[in-house]
Backbone as a chain_set.jsonl record, in Angstrom:
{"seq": "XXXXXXXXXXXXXXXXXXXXXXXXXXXXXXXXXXXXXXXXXXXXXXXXXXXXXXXXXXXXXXXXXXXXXXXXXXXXXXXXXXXXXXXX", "coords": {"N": [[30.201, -52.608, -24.319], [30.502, -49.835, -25.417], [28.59, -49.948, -27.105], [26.054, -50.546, -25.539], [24.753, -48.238, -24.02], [24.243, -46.835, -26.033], [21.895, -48.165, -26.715], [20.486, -48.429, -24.639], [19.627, -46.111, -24.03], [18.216, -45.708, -26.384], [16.041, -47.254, -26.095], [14.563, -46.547, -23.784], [14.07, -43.757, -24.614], [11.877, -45.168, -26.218], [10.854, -46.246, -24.575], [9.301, -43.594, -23.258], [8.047, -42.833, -24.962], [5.672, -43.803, -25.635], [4.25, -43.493, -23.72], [0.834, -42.547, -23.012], [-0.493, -39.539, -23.219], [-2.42, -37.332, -20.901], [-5.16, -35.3, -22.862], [-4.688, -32.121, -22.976], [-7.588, -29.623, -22.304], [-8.725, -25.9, -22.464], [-10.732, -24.259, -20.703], [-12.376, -21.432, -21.823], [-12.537, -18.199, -20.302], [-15.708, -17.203, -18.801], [-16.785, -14.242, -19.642], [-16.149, -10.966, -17.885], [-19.382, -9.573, -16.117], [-20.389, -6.345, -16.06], [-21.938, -3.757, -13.886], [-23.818, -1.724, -14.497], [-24.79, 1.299, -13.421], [-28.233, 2.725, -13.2], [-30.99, 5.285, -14.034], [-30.941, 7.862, -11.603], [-32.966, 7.757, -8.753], [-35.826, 9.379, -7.178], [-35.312, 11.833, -4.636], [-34.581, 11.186, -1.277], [-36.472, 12.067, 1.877], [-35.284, 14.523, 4.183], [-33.409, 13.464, 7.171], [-33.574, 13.18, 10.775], [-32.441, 16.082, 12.886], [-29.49, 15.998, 14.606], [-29.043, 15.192, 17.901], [-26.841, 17.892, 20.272], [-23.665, 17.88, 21.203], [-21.655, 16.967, 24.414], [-20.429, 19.63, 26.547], [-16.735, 19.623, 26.458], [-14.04, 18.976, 29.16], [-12.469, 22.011, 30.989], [-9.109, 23.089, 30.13], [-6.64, 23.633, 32.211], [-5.042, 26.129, 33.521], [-2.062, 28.308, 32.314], [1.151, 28.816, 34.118], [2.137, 31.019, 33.642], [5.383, 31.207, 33.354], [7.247, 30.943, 30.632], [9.621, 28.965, 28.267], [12.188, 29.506, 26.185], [14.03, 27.1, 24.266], [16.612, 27.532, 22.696], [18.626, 25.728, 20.074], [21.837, 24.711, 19.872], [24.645, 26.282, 18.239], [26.175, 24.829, 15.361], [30.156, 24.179, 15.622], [31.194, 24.358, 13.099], [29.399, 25.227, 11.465], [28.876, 28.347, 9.961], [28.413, 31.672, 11.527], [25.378, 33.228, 11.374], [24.4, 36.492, 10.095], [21.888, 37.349, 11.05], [22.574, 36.443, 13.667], [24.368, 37.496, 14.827], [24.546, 40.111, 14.898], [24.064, 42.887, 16.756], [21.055, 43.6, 19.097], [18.168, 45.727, 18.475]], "CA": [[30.029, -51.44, -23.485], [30.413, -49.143, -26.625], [26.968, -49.917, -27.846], [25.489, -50.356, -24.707], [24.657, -47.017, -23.587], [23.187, -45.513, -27.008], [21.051, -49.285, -26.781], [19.701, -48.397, -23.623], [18.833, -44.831, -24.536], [17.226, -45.41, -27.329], [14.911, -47.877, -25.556], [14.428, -45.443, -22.714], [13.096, -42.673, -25.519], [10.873, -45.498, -27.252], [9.205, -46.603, -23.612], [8.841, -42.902, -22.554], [7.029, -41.845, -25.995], [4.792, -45.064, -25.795], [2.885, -43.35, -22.748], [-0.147, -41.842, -23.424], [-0.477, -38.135, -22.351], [-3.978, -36.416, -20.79], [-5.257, -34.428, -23.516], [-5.371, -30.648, -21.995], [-8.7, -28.909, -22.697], [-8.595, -24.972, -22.202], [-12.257, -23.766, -20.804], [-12.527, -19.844, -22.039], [-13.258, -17.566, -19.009], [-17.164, -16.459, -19.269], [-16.699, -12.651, -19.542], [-17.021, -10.302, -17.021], [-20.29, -8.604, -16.436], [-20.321, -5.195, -15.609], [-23.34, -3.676, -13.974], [-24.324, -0.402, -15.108], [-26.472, 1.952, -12.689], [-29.692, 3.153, -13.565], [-31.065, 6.317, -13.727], [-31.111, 8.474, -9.792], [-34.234, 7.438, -8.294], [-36.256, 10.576, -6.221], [-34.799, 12.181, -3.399], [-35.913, 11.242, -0.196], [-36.93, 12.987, 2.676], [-34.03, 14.801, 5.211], [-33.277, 12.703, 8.265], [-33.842, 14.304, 11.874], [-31.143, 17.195, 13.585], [-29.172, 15.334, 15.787], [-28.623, 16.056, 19.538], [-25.76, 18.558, 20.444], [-22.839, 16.659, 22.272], [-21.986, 17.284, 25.415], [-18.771, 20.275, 26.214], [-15.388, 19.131, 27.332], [-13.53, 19.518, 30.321], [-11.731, 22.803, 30.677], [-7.815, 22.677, 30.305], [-5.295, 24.133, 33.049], [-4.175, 28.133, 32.856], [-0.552, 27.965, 32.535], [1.167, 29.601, 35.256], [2.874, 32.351, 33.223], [6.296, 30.515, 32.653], [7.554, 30.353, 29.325], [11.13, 28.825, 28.512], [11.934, 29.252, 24.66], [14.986, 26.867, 23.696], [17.589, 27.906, 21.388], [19.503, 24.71, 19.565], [23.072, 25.244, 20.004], [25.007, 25.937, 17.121], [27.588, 23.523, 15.401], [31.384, 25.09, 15.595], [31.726, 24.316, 11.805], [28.607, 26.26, 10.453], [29.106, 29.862, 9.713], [27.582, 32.447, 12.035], [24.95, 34.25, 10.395], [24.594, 38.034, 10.152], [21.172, 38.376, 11.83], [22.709, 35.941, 14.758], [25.761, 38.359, 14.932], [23.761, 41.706, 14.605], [23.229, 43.629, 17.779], [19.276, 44.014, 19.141], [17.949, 47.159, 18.589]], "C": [[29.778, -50.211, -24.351], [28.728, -48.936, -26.8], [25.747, -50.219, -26.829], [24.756, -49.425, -23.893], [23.404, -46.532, -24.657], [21.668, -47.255, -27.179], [19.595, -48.586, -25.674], [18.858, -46.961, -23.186], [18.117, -44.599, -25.247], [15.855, -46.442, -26.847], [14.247, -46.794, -24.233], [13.568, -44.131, -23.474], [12.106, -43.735, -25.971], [9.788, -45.681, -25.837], [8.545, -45.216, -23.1], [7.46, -42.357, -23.845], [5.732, -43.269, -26.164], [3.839, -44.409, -24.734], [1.844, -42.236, -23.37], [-0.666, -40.032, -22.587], [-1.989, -37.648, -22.511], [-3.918, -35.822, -21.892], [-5.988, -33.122, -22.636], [-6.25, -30.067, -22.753], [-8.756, -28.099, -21.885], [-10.362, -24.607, -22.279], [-12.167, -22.261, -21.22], [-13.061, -19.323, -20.913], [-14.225, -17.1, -19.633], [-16.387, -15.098, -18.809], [-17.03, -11.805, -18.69], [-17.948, -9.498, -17.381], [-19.865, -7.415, -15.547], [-21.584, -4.401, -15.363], [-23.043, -2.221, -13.882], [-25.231, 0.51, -14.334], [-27.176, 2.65, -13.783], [-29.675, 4.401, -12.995], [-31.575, 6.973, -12.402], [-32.689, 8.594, -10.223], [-34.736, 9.087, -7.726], [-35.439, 10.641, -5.49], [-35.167, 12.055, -2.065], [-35.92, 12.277, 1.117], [-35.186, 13.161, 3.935], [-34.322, 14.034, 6.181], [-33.104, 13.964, 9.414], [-32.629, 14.71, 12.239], [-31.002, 16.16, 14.679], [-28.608, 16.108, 17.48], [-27.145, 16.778, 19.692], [-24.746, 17.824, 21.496], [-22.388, 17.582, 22.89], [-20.062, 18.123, 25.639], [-18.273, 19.609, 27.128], [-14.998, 19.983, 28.557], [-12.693, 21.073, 29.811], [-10.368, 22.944, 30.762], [-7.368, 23.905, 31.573], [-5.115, 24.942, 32.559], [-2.705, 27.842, 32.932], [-0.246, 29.225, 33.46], [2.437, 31.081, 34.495], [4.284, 32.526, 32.668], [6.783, 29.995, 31.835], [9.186, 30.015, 29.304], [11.228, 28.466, 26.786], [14.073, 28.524, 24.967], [15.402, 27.008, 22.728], [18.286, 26.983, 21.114], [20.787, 25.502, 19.528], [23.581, 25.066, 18.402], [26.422, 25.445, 16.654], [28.717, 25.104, 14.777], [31.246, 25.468, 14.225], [30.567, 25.375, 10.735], [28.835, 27.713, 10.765], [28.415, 30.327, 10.162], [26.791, 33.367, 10.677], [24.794, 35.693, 11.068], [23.384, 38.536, 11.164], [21.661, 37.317, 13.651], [23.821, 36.709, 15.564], [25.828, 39.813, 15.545], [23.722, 41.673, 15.961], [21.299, 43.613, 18.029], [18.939, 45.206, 19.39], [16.493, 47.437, 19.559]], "O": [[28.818, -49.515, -24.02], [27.977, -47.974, -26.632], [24.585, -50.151, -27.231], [24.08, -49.922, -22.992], [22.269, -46.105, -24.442], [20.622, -47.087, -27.807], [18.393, -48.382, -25.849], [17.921, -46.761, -22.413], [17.345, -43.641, -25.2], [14.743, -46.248, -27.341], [13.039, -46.566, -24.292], [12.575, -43.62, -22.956], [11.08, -43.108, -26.233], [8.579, -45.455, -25.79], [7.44, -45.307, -22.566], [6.396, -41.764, -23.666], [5.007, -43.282, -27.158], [2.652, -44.727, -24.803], [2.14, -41.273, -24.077], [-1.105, -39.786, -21.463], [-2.648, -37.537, -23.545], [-2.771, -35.609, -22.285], [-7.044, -33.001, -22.015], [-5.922, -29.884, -23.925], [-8.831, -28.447, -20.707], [-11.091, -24.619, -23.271], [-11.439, -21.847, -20.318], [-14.047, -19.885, -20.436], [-14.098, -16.611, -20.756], [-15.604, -14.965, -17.868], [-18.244, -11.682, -18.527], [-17.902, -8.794, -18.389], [-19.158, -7.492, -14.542], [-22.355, -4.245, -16.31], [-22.123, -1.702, -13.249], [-26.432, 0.482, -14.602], [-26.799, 3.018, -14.895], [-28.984, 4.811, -12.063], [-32.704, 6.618, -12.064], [-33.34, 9.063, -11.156], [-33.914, 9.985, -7.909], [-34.644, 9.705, -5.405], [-36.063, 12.784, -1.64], [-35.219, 13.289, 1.087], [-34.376, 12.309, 4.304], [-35.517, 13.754, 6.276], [-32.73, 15.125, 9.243], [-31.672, 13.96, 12.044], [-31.855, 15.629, 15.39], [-28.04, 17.129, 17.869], [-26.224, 16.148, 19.174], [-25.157, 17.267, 22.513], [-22.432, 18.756, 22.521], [-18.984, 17.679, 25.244], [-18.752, 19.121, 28.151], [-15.359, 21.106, 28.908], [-12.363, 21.305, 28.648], [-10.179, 22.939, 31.978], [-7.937, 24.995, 31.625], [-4.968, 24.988, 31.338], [-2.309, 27.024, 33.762], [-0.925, 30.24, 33.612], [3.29, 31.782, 35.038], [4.615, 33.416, 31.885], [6.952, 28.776, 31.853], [9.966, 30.578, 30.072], [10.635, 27.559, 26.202], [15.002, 29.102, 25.532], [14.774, 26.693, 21.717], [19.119, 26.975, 22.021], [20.849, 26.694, 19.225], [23.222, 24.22, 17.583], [27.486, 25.565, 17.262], [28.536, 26.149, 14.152], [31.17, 26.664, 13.946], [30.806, 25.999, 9.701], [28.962, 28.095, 11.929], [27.301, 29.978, 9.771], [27.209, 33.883, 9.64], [25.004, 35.975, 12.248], [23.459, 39.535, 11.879], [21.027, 37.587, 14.672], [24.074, 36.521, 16.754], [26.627, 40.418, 16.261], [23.399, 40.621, 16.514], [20.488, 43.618, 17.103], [19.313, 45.797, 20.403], [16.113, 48.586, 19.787]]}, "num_chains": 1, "name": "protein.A"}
């Protein structure tokens, strides 16, 4: 049992190195090309004025009713001076 083990290991390394391994061949990437413009051709001719689009509806007059909200303010922040101040 002793010698049984390192027997059966060392046969185990001789059948695994007995197989024959693909040889890997690395292709080189062809290089990118990079294309280069050429020198600006003529200018060509302006394209035609296009048609004027057509006006929108007209919105709703408001009826004169404004309502400005004021956010309430938290107990813990400190009144300020111009919230304090009289309106002259």
């Amino acid at each position: 049992m002793n010698k049984s083990l390192p027997i059966l290991a060392l046969l185990a390394i001789s059948a695994l190195s007995a197989c024959q391994k693909p040889e890997v061949v690395v292709v080189p990437a062809a290089p990118a090309v990079v294309a280069v413009p050429g020198p600006a051709g003529a200018k060509g001719d302006t394209g035609a004025t296009g048609s004027p689009g057509s006006d929108g509806a007209t919105g709703k007059t408001g009826d004169g009713n404004t309502v400005i909200v004021i956010p309430a303010q938290d107990a813990s922040a400190p009144a300020s001076a111009s919230a304090s101040a009289p309106l002259k």
